[in-house]
C-alpha positions in Angstrom: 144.2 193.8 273.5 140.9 193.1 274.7 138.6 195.6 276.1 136.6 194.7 278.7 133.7 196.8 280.3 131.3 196.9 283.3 128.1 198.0 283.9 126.8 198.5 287.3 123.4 199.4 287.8 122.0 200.9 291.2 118.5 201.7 292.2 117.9 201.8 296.2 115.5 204.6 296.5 112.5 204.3 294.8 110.1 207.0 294.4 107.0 206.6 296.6 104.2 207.8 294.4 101.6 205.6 293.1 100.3 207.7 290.2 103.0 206.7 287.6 102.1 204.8 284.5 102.7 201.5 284.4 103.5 201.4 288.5 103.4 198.7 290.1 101.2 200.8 292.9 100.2 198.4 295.5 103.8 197.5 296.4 105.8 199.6 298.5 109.9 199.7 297.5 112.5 199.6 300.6 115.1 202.0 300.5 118.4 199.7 300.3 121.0 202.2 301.7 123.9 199.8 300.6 123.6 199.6 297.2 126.3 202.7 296.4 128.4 200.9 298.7 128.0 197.7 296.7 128.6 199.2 293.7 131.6 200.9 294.6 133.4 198.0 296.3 132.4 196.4 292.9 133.9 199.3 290.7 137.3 199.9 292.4 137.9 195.9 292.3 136.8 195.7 288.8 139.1 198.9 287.3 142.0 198.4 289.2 142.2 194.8 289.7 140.9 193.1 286.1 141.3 196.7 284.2 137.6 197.3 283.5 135.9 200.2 282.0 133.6 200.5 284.4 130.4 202.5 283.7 128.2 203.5 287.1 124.4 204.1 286.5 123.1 204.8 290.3 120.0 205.6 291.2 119.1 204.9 287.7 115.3 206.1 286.1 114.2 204.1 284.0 115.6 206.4 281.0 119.1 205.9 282.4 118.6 201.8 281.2 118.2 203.4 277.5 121.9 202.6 277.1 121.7 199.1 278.3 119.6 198.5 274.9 121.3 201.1 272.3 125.3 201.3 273.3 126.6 198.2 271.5 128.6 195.9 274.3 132.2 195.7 273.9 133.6 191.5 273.7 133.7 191.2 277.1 131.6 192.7 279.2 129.9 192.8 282.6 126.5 193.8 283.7 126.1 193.9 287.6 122.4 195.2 288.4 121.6 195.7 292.5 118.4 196.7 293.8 114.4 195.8 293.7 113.6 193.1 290.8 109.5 192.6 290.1 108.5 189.8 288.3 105.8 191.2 285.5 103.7 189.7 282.6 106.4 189.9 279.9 109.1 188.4 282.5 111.7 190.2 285.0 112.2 193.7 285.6 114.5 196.1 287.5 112.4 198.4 289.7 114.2 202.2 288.6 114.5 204.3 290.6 111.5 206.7 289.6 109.3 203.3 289.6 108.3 204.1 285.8 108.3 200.4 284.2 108.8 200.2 280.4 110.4 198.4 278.1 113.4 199.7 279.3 113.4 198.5 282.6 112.9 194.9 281.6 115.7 192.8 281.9 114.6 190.0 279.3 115.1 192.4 276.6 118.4 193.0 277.9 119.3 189.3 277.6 117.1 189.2 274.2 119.6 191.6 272.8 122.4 190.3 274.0 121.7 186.7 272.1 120.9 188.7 269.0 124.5 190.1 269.4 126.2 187.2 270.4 124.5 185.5 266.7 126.8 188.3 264.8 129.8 188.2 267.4 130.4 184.3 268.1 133.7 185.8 270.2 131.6 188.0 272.5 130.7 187.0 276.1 128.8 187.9 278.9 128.0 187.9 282.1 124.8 189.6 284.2 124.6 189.3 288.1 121.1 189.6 289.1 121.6 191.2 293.1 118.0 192.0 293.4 114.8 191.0 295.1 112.5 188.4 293.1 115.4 187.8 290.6 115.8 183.9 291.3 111.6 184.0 290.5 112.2 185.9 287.2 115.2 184.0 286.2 113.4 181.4 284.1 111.5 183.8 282.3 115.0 185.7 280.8 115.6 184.4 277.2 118.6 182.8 277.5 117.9 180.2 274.9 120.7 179.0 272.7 123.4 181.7 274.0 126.7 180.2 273.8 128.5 182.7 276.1 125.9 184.6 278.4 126.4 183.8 282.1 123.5 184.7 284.3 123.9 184.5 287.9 121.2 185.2 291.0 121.3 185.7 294.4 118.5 183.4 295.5 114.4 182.1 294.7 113.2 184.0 297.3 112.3 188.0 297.4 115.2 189.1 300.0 118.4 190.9 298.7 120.4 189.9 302.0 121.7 193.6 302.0 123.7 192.9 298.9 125.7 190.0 300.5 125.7 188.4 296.8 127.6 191.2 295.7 129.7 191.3 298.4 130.4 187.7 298.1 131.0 188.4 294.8 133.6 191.1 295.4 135.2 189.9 298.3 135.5 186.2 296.5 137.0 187.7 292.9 139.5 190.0 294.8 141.1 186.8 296.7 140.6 183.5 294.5 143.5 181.3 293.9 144.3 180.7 290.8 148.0 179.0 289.7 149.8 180.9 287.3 149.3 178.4 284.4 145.5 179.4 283.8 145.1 182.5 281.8 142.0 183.6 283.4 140.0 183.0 286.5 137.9 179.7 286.0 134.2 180.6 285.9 132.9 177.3 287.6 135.5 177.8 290.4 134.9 181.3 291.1 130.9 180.7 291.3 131.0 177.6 293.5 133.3 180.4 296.1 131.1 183.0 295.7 127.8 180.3 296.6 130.0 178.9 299.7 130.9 182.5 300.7 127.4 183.6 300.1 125.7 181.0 302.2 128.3 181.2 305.1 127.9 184.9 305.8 123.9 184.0 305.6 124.9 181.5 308.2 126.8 183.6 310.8 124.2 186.7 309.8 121.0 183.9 311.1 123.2 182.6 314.1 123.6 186.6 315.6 126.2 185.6 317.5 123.8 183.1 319.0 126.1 180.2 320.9 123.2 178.3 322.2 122.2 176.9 319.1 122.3 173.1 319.3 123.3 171.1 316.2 119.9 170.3 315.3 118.8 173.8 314.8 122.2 174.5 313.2 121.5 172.2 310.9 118.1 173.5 310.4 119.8 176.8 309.5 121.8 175.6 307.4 119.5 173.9 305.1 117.3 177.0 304.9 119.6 179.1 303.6 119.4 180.0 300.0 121.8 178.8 296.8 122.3 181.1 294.4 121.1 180.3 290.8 122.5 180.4 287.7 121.6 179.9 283.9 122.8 180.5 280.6 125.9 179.1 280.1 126.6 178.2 283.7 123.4 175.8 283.1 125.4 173.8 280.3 129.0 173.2 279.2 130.9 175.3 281.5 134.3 176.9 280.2 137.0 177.0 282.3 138.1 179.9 281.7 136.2 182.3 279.7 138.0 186.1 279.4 136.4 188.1 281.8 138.9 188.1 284.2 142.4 188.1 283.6 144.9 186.3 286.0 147.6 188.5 286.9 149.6 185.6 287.6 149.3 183.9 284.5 152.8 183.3 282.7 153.1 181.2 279.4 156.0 179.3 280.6 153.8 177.6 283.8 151.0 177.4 280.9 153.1 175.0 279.3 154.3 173.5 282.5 151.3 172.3 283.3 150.9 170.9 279.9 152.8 169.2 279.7 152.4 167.1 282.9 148.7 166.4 281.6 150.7 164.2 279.5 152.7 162.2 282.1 151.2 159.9 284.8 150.1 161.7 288.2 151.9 159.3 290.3 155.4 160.5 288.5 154.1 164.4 289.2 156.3 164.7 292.6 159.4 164.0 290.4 158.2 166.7 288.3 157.9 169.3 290.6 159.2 172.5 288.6 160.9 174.4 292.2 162.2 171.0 292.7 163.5 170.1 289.5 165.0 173.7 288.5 166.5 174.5 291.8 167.0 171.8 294.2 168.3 169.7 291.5 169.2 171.1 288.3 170.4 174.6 289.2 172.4 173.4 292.1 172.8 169.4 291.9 176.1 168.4 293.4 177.2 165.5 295.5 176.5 161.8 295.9 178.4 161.1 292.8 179.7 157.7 293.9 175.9 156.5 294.9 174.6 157.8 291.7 177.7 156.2 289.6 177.1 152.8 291.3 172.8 153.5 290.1 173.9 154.6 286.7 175.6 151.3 286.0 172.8 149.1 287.8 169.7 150.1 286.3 171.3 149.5 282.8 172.8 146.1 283.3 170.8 143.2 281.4 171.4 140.6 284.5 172.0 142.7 287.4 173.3 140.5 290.4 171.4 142.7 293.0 167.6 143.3 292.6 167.0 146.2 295.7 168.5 148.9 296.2 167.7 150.8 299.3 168.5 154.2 299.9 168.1 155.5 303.4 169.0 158.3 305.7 167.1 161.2 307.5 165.0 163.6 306.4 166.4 166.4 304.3 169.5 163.5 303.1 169.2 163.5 299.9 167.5 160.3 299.4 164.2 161.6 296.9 167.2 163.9 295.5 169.1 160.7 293.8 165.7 158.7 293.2 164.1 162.1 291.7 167.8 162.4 289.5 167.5 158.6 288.5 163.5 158.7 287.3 164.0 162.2 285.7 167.0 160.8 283.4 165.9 158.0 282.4 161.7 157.0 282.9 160.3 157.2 279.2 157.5 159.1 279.8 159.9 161.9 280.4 162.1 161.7 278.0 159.2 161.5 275.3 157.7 164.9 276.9 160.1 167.7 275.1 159.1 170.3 277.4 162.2 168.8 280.2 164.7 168.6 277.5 166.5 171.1 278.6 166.3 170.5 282.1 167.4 166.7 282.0 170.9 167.8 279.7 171.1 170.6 282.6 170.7 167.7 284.7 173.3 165.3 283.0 176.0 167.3 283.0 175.9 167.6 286.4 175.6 163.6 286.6 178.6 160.7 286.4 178.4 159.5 283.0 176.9 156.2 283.7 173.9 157.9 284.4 173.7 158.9 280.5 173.6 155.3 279.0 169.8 154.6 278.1 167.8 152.3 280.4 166.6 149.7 277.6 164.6 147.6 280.2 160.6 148.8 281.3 160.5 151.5 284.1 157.8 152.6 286.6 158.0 155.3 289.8 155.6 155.8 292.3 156.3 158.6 295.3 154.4 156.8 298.0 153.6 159.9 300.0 149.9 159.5 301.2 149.4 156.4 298.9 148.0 153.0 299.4 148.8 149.8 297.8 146.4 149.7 295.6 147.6 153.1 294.1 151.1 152.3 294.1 150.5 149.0 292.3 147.8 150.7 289.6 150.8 153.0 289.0 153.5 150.6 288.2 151.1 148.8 285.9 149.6 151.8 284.0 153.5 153.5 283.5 154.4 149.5 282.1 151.3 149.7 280.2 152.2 153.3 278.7 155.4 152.0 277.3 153.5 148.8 276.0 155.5 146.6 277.9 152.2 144.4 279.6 148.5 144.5 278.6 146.8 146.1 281.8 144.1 143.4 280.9 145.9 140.7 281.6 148.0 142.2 284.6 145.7 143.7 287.7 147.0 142.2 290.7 150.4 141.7 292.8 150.8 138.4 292.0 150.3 139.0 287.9 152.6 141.4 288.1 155.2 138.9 289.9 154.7 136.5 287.2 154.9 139.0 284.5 158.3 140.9 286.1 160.0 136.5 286.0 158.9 136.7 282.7 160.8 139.1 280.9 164.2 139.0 279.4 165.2 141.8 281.6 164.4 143.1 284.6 162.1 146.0 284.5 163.0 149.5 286.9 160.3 149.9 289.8 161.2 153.1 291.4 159.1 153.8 294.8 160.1 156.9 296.9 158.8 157.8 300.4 158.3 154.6 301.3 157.9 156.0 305.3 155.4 158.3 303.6 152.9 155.7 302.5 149.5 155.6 304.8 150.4 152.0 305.0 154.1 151.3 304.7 153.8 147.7 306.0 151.4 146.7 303.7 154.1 148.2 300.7 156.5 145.8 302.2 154.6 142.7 302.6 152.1 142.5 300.2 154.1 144.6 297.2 157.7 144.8 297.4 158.3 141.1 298.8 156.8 139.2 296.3 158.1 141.6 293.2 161.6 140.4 294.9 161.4 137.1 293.5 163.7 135.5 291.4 164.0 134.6 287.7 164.3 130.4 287.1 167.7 131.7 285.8 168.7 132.7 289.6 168.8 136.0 288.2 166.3 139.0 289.5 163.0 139.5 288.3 162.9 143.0 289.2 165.4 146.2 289.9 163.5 148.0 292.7 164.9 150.8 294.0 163.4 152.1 297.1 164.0 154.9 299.4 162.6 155.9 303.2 163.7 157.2 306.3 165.4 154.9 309.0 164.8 157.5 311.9 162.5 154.9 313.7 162.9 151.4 314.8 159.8 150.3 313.1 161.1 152.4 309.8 164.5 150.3 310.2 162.6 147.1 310.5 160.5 147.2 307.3 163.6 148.3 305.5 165.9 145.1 307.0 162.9 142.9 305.9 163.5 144.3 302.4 166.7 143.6 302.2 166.3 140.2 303.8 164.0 139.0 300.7 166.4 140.4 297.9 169.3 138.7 296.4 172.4 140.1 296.8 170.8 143.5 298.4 172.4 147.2 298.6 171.5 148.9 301.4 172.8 153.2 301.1 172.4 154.9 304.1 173.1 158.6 303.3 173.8 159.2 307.0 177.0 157.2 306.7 178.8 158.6 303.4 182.0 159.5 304.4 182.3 163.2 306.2 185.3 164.0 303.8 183.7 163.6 300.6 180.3 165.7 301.9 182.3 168.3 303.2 183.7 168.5 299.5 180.5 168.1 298.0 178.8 170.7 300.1 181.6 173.5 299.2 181.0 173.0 295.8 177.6 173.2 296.0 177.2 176.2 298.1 179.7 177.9 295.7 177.5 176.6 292.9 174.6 178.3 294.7 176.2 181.3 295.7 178.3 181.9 292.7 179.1 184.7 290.6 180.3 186.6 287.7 182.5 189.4 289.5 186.3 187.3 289.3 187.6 189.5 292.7 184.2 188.2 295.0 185.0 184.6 293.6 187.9 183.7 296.4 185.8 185.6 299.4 182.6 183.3 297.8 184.4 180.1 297.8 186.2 180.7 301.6 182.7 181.3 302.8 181.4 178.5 301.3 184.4 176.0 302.6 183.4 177.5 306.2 180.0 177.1 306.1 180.2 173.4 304.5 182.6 172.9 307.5 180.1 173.8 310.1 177.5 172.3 308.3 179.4 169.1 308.3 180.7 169.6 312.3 177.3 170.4 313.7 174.8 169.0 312.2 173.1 165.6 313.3 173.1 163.5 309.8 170.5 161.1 311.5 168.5 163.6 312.1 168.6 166.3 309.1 169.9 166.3 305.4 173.5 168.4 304.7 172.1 169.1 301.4 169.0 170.2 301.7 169.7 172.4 304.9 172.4 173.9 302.6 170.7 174.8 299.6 167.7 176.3 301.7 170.2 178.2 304.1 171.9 179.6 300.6 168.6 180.8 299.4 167.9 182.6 303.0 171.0 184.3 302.1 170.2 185.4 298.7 166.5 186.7 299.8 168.3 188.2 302.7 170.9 190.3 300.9 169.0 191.1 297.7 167.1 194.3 298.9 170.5 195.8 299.9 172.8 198.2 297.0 174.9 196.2 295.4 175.9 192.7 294.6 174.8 189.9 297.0 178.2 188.3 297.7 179.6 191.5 298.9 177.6 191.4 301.7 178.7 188.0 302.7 180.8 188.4 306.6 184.2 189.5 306.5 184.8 186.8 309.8 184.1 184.0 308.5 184.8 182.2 311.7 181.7 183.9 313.4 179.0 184.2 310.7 179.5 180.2 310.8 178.4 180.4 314.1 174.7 180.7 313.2 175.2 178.3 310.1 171.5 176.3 310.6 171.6 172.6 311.6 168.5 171.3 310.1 165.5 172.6 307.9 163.4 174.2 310.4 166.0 176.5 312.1 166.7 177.6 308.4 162.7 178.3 308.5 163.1 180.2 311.7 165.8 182.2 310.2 163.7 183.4 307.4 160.7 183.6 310.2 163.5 186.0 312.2 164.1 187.3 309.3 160.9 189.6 309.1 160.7 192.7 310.7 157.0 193.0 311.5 155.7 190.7 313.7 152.2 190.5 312.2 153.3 189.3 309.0 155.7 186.2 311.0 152.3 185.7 312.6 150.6 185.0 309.4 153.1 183.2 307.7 154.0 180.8 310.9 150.1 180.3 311.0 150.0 179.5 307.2 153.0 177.3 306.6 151.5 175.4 310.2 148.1 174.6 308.5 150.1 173.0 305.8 151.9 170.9 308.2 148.1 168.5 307.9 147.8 168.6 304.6 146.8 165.3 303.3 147.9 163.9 299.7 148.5 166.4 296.9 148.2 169.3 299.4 145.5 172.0 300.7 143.6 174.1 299.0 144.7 178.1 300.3 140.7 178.6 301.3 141.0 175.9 303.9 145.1 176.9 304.7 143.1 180.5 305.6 140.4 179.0 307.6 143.3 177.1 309.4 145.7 179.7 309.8 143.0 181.9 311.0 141.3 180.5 313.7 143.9 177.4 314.8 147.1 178.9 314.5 147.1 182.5 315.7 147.4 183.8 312.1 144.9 186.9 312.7 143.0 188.4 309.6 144.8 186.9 306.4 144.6 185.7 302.6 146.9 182.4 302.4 146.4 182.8 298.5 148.7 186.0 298.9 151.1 184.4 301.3 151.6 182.0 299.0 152.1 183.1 296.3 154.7 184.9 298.1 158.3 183.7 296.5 161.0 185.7 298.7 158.6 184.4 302.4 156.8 181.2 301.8 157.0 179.6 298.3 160.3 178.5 298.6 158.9 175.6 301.3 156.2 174.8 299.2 155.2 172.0 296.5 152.3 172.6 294.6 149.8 170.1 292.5 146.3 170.6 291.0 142.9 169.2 292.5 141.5 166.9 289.6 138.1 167.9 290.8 138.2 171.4 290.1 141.9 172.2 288.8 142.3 174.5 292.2 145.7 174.5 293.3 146.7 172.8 296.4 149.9 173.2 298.4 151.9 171.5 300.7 155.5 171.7 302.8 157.8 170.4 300.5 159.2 167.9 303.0 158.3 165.8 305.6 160.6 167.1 308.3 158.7 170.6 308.3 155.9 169.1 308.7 156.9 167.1 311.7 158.4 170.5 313.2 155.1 172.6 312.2 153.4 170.2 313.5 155.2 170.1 317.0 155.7 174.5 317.6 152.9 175.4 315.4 152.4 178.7 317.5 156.0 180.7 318.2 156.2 180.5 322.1 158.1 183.2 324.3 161.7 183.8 323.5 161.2 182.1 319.7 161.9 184.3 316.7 158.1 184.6 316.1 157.8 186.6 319.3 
């Protein structure tokens, strides 16, 4: 196990007297009363949070700093200095707090020794925080030279210390970064562009003083006077993302390997990859549509299919990205190639009509069109091709290349777009993509198998999908609304058994009557235009499961003994399942904060928000008071269970967003819980 250790060094009083040798007696030292405070904020957050040995030196002489140059450094170690720094002839010092300067008190033979170190011990690494007075002046002059992993990082150029706000930012930034659960350890460049943003911000507000005359131009003027923190070392060249100082408690192997393995599939298929998705709203639980997904099954493997759209349609929460996401996931190569779903996908098949496990011979591409543009969407059905070598991306860039290439093969390839209502330009999906891709072969066969699904819950919604089908031969048009009552009633029981199952034989009957009740009222009360009988299911069987889990023994024996009147307050739709688990919390803070976090999510745009913006949000919009989104979050039993999560390219942050559309569109609507709602 690596041992990690910290060093935080303190000097805020300096003596007065101008008669030491070696004193730098013309200049006067502050007394900084905050450095203790610093320094502990830094020491609690360091040994309890990241498990530091943490070493305090305050008001350190200059005989304390001894140690800095004889106790050898453990691997990992931390050296956090706050005070006066003076810039001298042979480079930076820290001003002790008895004002003797030696050779002790400079900090380039701190760094000197550390690179002498780090020449024996290539596995070592380092990192110094400069909080002091004159540091960013005196940073050029510290030896860093070739040192492969020393980090050195400085409040600012100029000579203020800002009352240790660079520690605080520090602090305050480490304690409440977001950081998924497949990196190991918090990302250096991540963490340090935080702590500069934070840094600056409090700067800001600290210049403004409350001040709300300020016009813009002497905002701005404010704002481009404030200082940037410096940096050097290894933060001035190729920056790990992830060096050990800081361990992630977060971090599990299994999401390591998660995420991968979708580094090695195509972005535009990551929505279909979603692990909550894929392990419990579809492979844990998948039951139902069996008829639509047969009829699929035998399409998409059939040489010279008569029919080249299918469309499948219904309203939010139906099911539709639930049969596309089961189609791509069984059968789109690039998945099947990656090992890591094996085990998922025969989870997966079982669970499917056997037509659904012959192999798709023909080419396959799927795009989910949510905040996409056409240009995106068509760059992903060409790369996918290209992946499986089935067209040279050279040769085929635009919509009408692709046309000619789809007429000539000897079978029609897959194209798979979900969330067609989704798209930022749905129309221009339609007219300038899907229509042409529609054409048909010289043999009168299709060119193309598209499969595409979106919401009808809008007359403009309904039109683009007619037009679809108007330009295909021999189209099918599914609209989940419309599946026989019957057959969901039966699908729905055995999925909410499925969800609420298990192993005790004598709760089995009293499981299964409560799950033919519910289905019933599920089937009876529900609008199907308006919400999915599947989705509201599944998330209405995990609000049980969170619900009953803190009580004594086993969940399902806690399930109503009338049957008849629990149903009555069987959920309708996705967000009265969310005000359920809103209702569900006793203190009304914490529904404040989550109401106000799961709202700022609502206006996400693309792969999601990142949880320092959902705070800001959630903060100041949406009533949320003082909170940490990153914390809500990560939350599984209050908030995660809504979310879908992705990584920013830029920076590998994680982003979030509502998992679907229709909470969105509620969030959106009651983003605030008014008088008489359950957030009250």
């Amino acid at each position: 196990m690596t041992r990690r250790r910290a060093v935080i060094v303190t000097a805020g009083k300096i003596d007065p007297r101008d008669d030491l040798p070696f004193a730098v007696s013309a200049e006067p030292f502050d007394t900084l009363d905050f450095t203790k405070e610093r320094a502990g904020e830094l020491a609690e957050l360091l040994g309890e949070q990241f498990s530091f040995d943490v070493h305090r030196m305050d008001e350190a002489e200059s005989g304390h700093l001894a140690a800095l140059h004889e106790t050898r450094p453990e691997s990992v170690s931390v050296f956090h200095f706050i005070g006066h720094g003076t810039v001298r002839s042979d480079g930076l010092h820290f001003v002790p707090a008895n004002r003797n300067f030696t050779p002790l008190t400079s900090l380039n033979a701190v760094i000197a020794r550390l690179n002498e170190i780090q020449t024996e011990e290539q596995n070592h690494h380092y990192l110094v925080i400069l909080d002091m007075c004159e540091a960013g002046g005196g940073l050029d002059k510290l030896p860093h030279g070739d040192a492969k992993n020393i980090w050195i990082a400085c409040a600012a150029d100029d000579q203020a210390t800002y009352g240790g706000q660079f520690s605080k930012s520090f602090a305050e930034v480490l304690r409440s970064i977001d950081v998924g659960d497949s990196e190991e350890f918090v990302p250096m460049d991540r963490l340090w562009r935080q702590v500069g943003a934070h840094f600056r911000e409090a700067l800001f507000r600290r210049l403004c003083g409350g001040r709300n005359t300020l016009d813009e131009q002497e905002l701005g003027r404010l704002r481009n006077a404030l200082p940037t923190p410096r940096t050097l070392g290894r933060f001035g060249t190729y920056m790990e993302s992830n060096p050990p100082f800081f361990p992630n408690p977060r971090f599990t192997q299994a999401a390591a390997e998660e995420e991968s393995a979708r580094e090695e599939i195509d972005t535009r298929l990551h929505p279909f990859l979603d692990a909550p998705h894929f392990a419990d709203r579809v492979g844990s639980h998948f039951t139902g549509r069996s008829t639509i997904l047969e009829a699929l099954g035998t399409w998409r493997t059939e040489r010279n299919p008569e029919s080249g759209l299918y469309l499948i349609t219904g309203a939010a929460g139906s099911g539709k990205s639930t049969v596309v996401g089961a189609t791509v996931l069984t059968c789109h190569p690039d998945i099947i190639a990656s090992h890591h779903y094996d085990e998922a996908r025969r989870r997966l098949s079982q669970r499917l009509p056997t037509t659904c496990d012959i192999p798709v011979t023909a080419p396959i591409a799927a795009v989910h069109a949510r905040q996409r543009q056409l240009d995106e969407v068509l760059r992903g059905f060409i790369d996918q091709l290209a992946s499986q070598g089935a067209l040279n991306p050279e040769r085929v860039k635009t919509v009408t290349e692709l046309a000619d290439w789809t007429s000539a093969q000897p079978e029609p390839p897959l194209l798979v777009l979900d969330a067609l209502d989704e798209a930022l330009k749905p129309d221009d999906l339609v007219y300038a993509l899907l229509r042409p891709l529609l054409a048909v072969r010289r043999d009168g066969w299709p060119a193309s198998r598209i499969l595409v699904a979106g919401r009808n819950d809008t007359d403009r919604n309904k039109e683009l999908l007619d037009l679809l089908e108007q330009s295909a031969a021999e189209p099918h048009q599914i609209d989940l609304n419309l599946i026989d009552r019957e057959e969901i009633r039966l699908d729905l029981t055995a999925f909410l058994e499925d969800a609420l199952r298990t192993d005790s034989p004598c709760c089995r009957i009293k499981v299964r009557q409560f799950a033919q009740e519910t289905a019933s009222a599920l089937v009876d009360r529900t609008d199907a235009s308006q919400y999915g009988l599947f989705l509201t299911a599944g998330l209405y069987a995990g609000h049980l499961r969170r619900r009953f889990e803190h009580l004594p023994g086993r969940p399902e024996t806690h399930l109503p003994e009338r049957f008849d009147l629990a149903t009555e307050t069987v959920p309708g739709s996705l967000p009265e399942v969310l005000e359920l688990d809103f209702k569900s919390v006793a203190d009304p803070t914490e529904r404040r904060r989550r109401r106000a976090v799961l709202a700022a999510l609502a206006h996400a745009r693309g792969q999601g928000m990142p949880a320092t913006i959902a705070t800001v949000l959630a903060r100041d919009i949406f009533d949320g008071g003082e909170l940490n989104a990153a914390a809500l979050l990560h939350d599984g039993k209050g908030v995660k269970v809504y979310l879908r999560s992705a990584t920013d390219p830029s920076d590998e942050a994680p982003l979030y967003r509502l998992f679907h559309q229709s909470l969105n569109d509620y969030l959106r609507l009651k983003p605030i819980a008014v008088e008489g709602n359950s957030d009250e």
